[in-house]
C-alpha positions as CSV (number, residue, x, y, z in Angstrom):
1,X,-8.9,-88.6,161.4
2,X,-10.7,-90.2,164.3
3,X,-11.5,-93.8,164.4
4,X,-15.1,-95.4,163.9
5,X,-16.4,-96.7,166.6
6,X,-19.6,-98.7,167.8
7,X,-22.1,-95.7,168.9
8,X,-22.6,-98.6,172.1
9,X,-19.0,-98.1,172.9
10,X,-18.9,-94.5,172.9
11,X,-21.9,-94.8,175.4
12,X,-20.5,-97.2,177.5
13,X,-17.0,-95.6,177.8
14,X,-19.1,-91.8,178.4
15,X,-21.2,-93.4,181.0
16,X,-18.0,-95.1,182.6
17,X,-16.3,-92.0,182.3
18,X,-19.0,-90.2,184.3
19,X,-19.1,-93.1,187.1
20,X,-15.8,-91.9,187.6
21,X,-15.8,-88.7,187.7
22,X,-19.2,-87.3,187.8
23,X,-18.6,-84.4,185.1
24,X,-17.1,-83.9,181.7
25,X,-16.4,-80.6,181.5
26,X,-15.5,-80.5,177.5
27,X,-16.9,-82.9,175.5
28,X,-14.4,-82.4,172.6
29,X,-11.7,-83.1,174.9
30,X,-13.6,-86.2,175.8
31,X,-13.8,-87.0,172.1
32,X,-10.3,-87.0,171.5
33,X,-9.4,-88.8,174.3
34,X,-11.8,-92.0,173.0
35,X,-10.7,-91.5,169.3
36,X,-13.9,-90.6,168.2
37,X,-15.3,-87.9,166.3
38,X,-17.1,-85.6,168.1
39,X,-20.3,-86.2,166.2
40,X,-20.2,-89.2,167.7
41,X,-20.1,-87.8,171.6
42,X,-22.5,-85.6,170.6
43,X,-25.3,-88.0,169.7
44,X,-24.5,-90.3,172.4
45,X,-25.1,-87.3,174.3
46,X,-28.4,-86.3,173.0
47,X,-29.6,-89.8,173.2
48,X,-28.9,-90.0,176.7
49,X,-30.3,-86.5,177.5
50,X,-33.7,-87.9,176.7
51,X,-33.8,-90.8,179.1
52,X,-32.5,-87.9,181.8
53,X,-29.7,-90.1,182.1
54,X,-27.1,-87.2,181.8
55,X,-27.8,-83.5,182.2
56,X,-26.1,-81.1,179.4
57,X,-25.0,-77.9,179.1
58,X,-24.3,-75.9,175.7
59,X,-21.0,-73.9,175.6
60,X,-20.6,-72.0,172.0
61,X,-17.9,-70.1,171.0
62,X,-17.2,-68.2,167.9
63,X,-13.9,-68.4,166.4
64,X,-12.2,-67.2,163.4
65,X,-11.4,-69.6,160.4
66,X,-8.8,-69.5,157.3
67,X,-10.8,-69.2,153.8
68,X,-10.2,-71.7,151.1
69,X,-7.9,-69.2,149.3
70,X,-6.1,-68.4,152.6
71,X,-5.2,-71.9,153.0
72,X,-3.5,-71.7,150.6
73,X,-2.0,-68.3,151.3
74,X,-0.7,-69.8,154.5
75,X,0.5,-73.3,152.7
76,X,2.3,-71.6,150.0
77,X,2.6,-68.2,150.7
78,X,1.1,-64.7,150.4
79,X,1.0,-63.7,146.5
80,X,3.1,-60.9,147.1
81,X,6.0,-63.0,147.9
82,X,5.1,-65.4,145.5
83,X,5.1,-62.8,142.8
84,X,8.2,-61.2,144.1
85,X,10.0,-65.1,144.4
86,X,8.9,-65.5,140.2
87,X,10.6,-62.6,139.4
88,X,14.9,-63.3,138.1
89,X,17.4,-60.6,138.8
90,X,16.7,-59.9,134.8
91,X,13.2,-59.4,135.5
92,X,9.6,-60.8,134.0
93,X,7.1,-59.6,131.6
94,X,3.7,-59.3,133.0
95,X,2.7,-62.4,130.9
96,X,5.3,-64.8,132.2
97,X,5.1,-64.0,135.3
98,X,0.7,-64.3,134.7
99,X,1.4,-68.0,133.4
100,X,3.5,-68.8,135.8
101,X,1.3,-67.3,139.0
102,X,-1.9,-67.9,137.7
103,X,-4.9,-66.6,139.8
104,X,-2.8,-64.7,142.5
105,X,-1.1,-62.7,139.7
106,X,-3.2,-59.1,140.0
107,X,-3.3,-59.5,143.8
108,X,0.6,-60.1,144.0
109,X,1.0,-57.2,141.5
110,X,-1.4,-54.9,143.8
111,X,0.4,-56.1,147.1
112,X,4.1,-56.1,146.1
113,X,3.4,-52.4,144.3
114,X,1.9,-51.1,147.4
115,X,4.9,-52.7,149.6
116,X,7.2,-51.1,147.0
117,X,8.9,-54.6,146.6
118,X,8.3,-54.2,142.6
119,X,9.2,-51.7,139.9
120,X,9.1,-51.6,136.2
121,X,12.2,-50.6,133.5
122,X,12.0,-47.0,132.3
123,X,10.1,-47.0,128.9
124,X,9.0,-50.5,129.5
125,X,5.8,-50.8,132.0
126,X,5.3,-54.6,130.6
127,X,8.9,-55.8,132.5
128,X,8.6,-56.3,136.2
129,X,11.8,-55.7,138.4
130,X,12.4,-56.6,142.1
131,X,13.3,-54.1,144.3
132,X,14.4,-55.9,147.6
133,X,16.5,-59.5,147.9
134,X,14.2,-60.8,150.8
135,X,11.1,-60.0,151.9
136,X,9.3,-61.3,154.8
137,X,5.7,-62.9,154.6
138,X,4.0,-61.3,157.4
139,X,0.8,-62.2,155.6
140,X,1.5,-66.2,156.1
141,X,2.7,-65.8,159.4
142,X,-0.4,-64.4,160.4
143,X,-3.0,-66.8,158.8
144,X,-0.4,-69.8,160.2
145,X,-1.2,-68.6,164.0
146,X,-4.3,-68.3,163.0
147,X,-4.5,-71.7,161.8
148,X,-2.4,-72.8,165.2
149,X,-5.1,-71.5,167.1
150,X,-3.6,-68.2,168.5
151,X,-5.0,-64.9,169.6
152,X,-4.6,-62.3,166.7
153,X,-4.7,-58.7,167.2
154,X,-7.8,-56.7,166.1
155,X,-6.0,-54.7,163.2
156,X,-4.6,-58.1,161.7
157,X,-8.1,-59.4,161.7
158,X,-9.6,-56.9,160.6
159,X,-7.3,-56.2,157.5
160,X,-7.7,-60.3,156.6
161,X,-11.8,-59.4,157.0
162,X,-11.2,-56.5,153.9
163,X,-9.1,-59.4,152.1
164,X,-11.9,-61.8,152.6
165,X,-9.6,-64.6,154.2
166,X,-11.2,-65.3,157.2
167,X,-14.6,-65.9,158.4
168,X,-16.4,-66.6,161.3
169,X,-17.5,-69.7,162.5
170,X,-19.4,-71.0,165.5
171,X,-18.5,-74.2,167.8
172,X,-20.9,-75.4,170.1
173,X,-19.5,-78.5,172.5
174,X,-20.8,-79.5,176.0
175,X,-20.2,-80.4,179.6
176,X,-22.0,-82.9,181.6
177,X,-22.9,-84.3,184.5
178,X,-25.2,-87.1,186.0
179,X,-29.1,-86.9,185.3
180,X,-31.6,-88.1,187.7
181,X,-32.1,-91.3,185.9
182,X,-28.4,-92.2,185.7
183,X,-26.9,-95.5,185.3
184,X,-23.4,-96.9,184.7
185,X,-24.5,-99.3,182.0
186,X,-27.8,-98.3,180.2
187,X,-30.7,-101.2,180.0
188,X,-31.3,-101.8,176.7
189,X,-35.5,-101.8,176.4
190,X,-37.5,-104.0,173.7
191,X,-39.7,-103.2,171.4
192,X,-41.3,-105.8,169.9
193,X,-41.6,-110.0,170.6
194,X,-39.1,-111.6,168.0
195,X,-39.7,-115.4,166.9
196,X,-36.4,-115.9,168.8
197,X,-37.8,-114.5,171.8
198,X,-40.8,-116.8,171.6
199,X,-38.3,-119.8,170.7
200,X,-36.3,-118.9,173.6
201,X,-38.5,-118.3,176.1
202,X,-36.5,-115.3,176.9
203,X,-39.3,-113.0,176.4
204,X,-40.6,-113.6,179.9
205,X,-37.7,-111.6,181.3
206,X,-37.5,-109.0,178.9
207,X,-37.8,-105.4,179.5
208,X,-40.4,-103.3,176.7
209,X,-40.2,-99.8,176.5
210,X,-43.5,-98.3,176.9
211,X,-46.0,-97.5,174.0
212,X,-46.2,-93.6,173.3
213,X,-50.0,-93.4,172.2
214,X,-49.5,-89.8,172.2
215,X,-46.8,-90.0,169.5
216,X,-48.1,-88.2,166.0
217,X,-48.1,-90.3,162.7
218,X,-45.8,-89.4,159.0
219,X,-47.0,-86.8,157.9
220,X,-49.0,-87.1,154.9
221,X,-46.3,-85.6,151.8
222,X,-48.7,-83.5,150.3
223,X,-47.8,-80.4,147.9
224,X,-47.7,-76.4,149.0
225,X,-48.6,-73.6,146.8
226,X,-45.7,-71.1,146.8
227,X,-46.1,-67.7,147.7
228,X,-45.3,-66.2,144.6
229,X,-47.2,-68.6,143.0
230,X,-50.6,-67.5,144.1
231,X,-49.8,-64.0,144.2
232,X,-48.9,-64.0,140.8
233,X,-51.7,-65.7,139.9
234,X,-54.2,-63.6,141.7
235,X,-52.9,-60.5,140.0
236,X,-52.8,-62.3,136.9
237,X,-56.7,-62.8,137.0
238,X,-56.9,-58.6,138.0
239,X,-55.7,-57.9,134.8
240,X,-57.8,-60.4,133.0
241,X,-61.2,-58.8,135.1
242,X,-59.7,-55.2,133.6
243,X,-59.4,-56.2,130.1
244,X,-56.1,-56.3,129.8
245,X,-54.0,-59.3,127.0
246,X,-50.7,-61.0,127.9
247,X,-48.1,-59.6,126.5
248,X,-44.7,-62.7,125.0
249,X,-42.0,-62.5,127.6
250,X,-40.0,-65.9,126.4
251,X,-36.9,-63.0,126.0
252,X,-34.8,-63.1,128.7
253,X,-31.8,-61.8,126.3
254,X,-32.4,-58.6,125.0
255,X,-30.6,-56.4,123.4
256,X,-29.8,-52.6,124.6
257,X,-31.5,-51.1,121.8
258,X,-34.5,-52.3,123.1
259,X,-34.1,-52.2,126.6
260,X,-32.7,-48.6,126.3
261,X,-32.4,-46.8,123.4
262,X,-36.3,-47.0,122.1
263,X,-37.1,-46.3,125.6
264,X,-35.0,-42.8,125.0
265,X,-32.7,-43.8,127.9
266,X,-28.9,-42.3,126.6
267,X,-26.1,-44.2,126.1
268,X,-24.2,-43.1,129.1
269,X,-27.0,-43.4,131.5
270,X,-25.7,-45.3,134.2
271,X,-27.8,-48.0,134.4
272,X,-26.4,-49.0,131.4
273,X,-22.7,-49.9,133.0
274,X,-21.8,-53.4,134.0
275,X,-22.2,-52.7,137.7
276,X,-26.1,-52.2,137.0
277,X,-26.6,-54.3,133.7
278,X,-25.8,-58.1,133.5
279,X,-23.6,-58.3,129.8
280,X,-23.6,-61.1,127.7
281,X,-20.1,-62.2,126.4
282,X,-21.5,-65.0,123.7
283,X,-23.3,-63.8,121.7
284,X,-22.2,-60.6,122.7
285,X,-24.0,-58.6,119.8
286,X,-27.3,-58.6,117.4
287,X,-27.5,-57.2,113.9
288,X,-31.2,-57.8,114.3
289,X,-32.4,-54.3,114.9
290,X,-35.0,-52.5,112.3
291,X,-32.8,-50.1,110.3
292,X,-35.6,-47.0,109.6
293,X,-37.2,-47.2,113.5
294,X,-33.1,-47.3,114.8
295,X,-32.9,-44.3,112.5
296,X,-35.1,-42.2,114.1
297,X,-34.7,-43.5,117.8
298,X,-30.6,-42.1,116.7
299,X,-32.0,-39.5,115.4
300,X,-33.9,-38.0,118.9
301,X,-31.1,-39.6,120.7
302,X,-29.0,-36.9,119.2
303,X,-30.6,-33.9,117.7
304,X,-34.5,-34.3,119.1
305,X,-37.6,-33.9,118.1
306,X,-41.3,-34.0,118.5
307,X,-40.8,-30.9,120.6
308,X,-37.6,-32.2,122.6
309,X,-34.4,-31.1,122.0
310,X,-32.5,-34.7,122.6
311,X,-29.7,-35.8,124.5
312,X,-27.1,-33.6,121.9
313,X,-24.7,-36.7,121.8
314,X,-22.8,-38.8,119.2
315,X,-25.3,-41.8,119.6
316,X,-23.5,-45.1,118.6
317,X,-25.3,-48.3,117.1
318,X,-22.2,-50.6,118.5
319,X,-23.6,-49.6,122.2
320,X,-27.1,-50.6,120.7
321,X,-26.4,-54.1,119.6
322,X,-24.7,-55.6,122.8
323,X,-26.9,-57.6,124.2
324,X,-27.7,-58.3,128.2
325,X,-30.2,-59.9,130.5
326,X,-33.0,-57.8,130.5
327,X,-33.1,-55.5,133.1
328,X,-36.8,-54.8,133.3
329,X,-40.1,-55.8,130.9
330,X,-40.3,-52.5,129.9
331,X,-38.2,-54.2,126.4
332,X,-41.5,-56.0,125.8
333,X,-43.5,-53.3,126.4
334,X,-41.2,-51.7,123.8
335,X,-41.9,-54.2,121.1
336,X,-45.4,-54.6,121.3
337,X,-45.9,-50.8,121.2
338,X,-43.6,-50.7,117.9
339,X,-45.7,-53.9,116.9
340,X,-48.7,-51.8,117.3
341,X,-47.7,-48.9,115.5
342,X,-47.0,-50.9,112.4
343,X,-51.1,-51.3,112.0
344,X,-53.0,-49.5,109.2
345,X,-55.6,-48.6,111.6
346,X,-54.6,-48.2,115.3
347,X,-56.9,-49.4,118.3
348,X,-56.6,-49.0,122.1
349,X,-55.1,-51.8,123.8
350,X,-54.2,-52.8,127.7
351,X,-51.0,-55.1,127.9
352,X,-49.4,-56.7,130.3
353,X,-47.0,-59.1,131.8
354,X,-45.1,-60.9,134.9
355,X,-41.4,-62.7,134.3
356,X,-38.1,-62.6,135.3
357,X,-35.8,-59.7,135.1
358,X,-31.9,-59.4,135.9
359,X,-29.9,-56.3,137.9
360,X,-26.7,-56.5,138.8
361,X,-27.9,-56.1,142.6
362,X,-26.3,-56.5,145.9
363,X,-28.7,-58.8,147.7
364,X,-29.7,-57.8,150.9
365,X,-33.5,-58.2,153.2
366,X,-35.4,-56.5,150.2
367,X,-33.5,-56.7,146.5
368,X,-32.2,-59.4,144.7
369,X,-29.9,-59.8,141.5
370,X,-33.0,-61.7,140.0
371,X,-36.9,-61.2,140.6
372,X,-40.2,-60.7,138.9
373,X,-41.7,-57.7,137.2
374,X,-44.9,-56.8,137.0
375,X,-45.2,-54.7,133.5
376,X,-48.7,-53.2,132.6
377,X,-49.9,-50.6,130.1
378,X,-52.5,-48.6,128.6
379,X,-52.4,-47.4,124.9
380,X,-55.2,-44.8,124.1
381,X,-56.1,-41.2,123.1
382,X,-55.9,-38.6,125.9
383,X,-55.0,-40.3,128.5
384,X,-53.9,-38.7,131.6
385,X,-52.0,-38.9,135.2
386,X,-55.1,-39.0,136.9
387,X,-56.3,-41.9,134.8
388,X,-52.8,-43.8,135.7
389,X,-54.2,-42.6,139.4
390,X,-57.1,-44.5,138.9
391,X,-55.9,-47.5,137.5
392,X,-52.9,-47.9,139.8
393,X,-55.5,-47.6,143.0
394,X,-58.4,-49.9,141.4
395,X,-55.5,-52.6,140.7
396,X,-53.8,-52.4,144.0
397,X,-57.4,-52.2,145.7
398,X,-58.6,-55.8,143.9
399,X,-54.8,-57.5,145.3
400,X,-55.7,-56.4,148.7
401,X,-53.4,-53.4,149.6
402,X,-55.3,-50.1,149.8
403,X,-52.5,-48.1,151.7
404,X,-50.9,-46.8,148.6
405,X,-48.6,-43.2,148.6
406,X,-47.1,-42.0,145.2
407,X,-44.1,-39.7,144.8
408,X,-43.3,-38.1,141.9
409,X,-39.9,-39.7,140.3
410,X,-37.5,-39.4,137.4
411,X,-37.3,-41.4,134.4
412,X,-35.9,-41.5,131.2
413,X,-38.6,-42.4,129.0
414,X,-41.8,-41.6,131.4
415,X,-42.9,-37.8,131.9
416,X,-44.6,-37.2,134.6
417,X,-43.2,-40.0,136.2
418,X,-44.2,-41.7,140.0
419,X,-42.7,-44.1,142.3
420,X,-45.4,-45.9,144.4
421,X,-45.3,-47.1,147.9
422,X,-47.3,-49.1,150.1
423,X,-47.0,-49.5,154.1
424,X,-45.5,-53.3,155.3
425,X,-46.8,-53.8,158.7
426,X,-44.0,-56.0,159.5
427,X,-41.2,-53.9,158.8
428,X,-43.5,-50.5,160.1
429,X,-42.6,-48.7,156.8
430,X,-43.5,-47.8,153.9
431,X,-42.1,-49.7,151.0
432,X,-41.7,-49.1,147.3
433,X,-43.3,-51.2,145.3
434,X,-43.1,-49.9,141.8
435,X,-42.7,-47.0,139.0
436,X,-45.3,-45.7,137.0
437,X,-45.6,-42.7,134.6
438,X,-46.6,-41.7,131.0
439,X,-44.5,-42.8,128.1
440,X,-42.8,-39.6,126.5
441,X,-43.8,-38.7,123.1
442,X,-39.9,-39.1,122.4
443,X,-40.4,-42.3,122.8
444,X,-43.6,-42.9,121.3
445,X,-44.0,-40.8,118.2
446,X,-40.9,-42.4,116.3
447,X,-42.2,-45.7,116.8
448,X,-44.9,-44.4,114.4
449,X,-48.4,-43.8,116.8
450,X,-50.5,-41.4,115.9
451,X,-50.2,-37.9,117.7
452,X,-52.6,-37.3,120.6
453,X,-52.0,-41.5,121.5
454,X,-50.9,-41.7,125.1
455,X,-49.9,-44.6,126.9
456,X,-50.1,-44.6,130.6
457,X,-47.5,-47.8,131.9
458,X,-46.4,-49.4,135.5
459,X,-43.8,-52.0,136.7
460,X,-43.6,-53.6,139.5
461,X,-42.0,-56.3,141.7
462,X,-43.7,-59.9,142.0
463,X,-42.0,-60.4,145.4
464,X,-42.2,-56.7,147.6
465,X,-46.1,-57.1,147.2
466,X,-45.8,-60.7,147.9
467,X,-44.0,-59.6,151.4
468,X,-46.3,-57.2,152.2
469,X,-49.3,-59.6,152.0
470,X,-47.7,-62.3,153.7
471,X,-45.6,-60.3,156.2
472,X,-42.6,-61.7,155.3
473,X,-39.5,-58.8,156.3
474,X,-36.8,-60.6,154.4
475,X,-37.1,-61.3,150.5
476,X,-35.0,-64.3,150.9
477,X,-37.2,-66.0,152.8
478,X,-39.3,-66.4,149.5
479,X,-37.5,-68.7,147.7
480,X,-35.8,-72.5,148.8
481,X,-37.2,-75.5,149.9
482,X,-38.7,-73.8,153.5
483,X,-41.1,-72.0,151.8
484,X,-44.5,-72.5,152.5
């Protein structure tokens, strides 16, 4: 590791340096050859920029860097060969040689398979054999000239890109050369008359450095409203103006029943599987379901009814009680309709609510793997599409975004359904920005509501609305301490 040194000697010995020479082509080589790091150099160099005393120019290059796990690939070995080195001339079980190889087990296993350096004994698929004496680690090779700083053909890298063992990485260093207002020692200036000074009487031959009266003041720290924040809070006060109640949402673990199965979504829908649906391990299960309502709700699941012929399945109360992170507020909704039904006498009512939901998303410009929903409803006798019409354009119109399309959609539990889209000026198309449709009476009439009782329900994002009123292109850019 480079030494410490005085920030005034790294100066003095740059400025000398330049005296001499007139340019420094590479200020990491410079670096080294004082010792020093070359965070040091560099804000020397900056310092010195200022006062036009040197002149600098960037020079960036972007190189590629060993991972954390390659590192160790290249210190160690690949896990092939490590895998293949564990194994006696008797062979392994899969277990010992998992104990013994820890993480890099499964991608030894996949590697040294593939290279056909491993085989199992005939009736036995849990005893692993070797199949070669030696084997060459072309894998360490290649990350060690990569770590020695040598030029690697574009197959190699590409192939350790897949394996995720290199990245990228950008280095910016400089050259230089004298400014106008060079010098071979710099003048120290003052700043202020000390008591020594006056003591002294050196203050009469001192130097200042000239007052900026132009300079701003600290800012004053004061505190932002965030962007989600006030949109939230302005639609918030739309659906108060419309009449609508807040529906609990302090349920961020839900179980499937009621995030699928009383929303008549099947058991092998595919938002349903891990790669869509956050799991819980612990608790992984409820037993708190209502045994008559799960009754019916398996009941249409499997044989129909109330004019539907069902899924025509073996529905299964184990896949019901796992429980998850809710994948959209459309579980509350569920509740509070059951909730509902369960009165002597039913009345209209107009629900909503805005919290946190969890998909197992890839997060990119416009999704994320956690966000906001914005879940309202309508509960009432013969409603209609055109009233969900209505009521979408008269709530979008009140938040400010009147260039709404709608497109009709598929869901499980919402017949006719529509996706809704508004145009984002800053990314010149048009976005989606929620689902809407008509709760189907599969759904509805087990729960225990009266025939005739529609309910007309939407769900939206908090943040793709958010965007389009603030322009923001990226949905990334809405969260972390930069917001503003």
């Amino acid at each position: 590791m480079a030494a410490k040194q005085p920030l005034s000697d790294v100066e003095d010995g740059l400025l000398a340096h330049l005296n001499a020479n007139a340019e420094i082509p590479d200020s990491r080589s410079f670096a080294s050859s004082l010792g020093v790091p070359h965070k040091d150099v560099e804000d020397v160099i900056k310092r010195l920029t200022a006062f036009r005393i040197v002149e600098m120019q960037d020079i960036t290059k972007e190189t590629w860097v060993l991972t954390d796990e390659a590192k160790g690939y290249a210190a160690r070995g690949s896990p092939e060969v490590q895998l293949v080195a564990a194994i006696p001339p008797e062979g392994a079980s899969k277990g010992a040689l998992k104990e013994r190889l820890g993480d890099v087990f499964d991608i030894g296993m996949k590697a040294a398979a593939k290279n056909k350096w491993i085989g199992f004994e005939k009736g036995n698929k849990d005893l692993v054999l070797r199949k070669v004496e030696d084997t060459r680690d072309e894998l360490q090779e290649q990350l060690r000239r990569l770590e020695n700083g040598e030029v690697i053909a574009d197959k190699v890298i590409d192939d350790l890109k897949r394996r995720k063992l290199v990245t990228k990485e950008k280095s910016i260093w400089y050259s230089l050369k004298k400014g106008p207002e060079f010098v071979a020692k710099r003048k120290t200036l003052a700043t202020d008359v000390t008591r020594e000074h006056l003591k002294s009487g050196d203050w009469k031959d001192l130097e200042f450095k000239d007052y900026n009266y132009g300079a701003q003041g600290q800012p004053i720290a004061i505190g932002y409203s965030q962007p989600l924040l006030e949109v939230r809070e302005a639609i918030q006060n739309i659906f108060l103006e419309m009449g609508f109640s807040e529906m609990p949402t302090n349920m961020y673990v839900e179980s499937s029943f009621w995030n699928f199965d009383a929303l008549f979504q099947p058991q092998q829908h595919p938002a349903r599987d891990s790669h869509d649906t956050f799991f819980l391990k612990a608790p992984a299960t409820t037993t708190q379901l209502p045994d008559d309502y799960l009754e019916k709700v398996k009941q249409v699941h499997q044989s129909g009814g109330h004019g539907s012929k069902g899924y025509g399945y073996d529905w299964k109360r184990d896949e019901a009680e796992k429980n998850l992170l809710r994948t959209h507020t459309t579980a509350v909704s569920t509740r509070m309709l059951y909730k509902l039904a369960q009165e002597k006498t039913f009345a209209p009512k107009r629900y909503y609510s805005i919290d946190r939901v969890f998909r197992n998303e890839a997060v990119d410009r416009t999704h994320l793997a956690e966000f906001h929903q914005i879940e309202g409803l309508i509960c009432d006798y013969g409603l209609t599409l055109g009233d969900l019409i209505g009521v979408l354009e008269d709530f979008f119109s009140r938040l400010g975004m009147s260039k709404l399309r709608f497109k009709p959609a598929y869901n499980p539990y919402t017949e006719p359904s529509m996706e809704i889209f508004s145009y984002h000026d800053g990314l010149k198309k048009w976005v989606e920005i929620g689902n809407s449709g008509m709760f189907r009476p599969e759904m509805l009439l087990p729960m225990g509501l009266p025939e005739g009782v529609n309910v007309i329900a939407w769900g939206l994002s908090l943040e793709r609305p958010t965007m389009i009123l603030y322009g923001i292109d990226n949905i990334r850019d809405l969260f972390g301490p930069k917001v503003l």
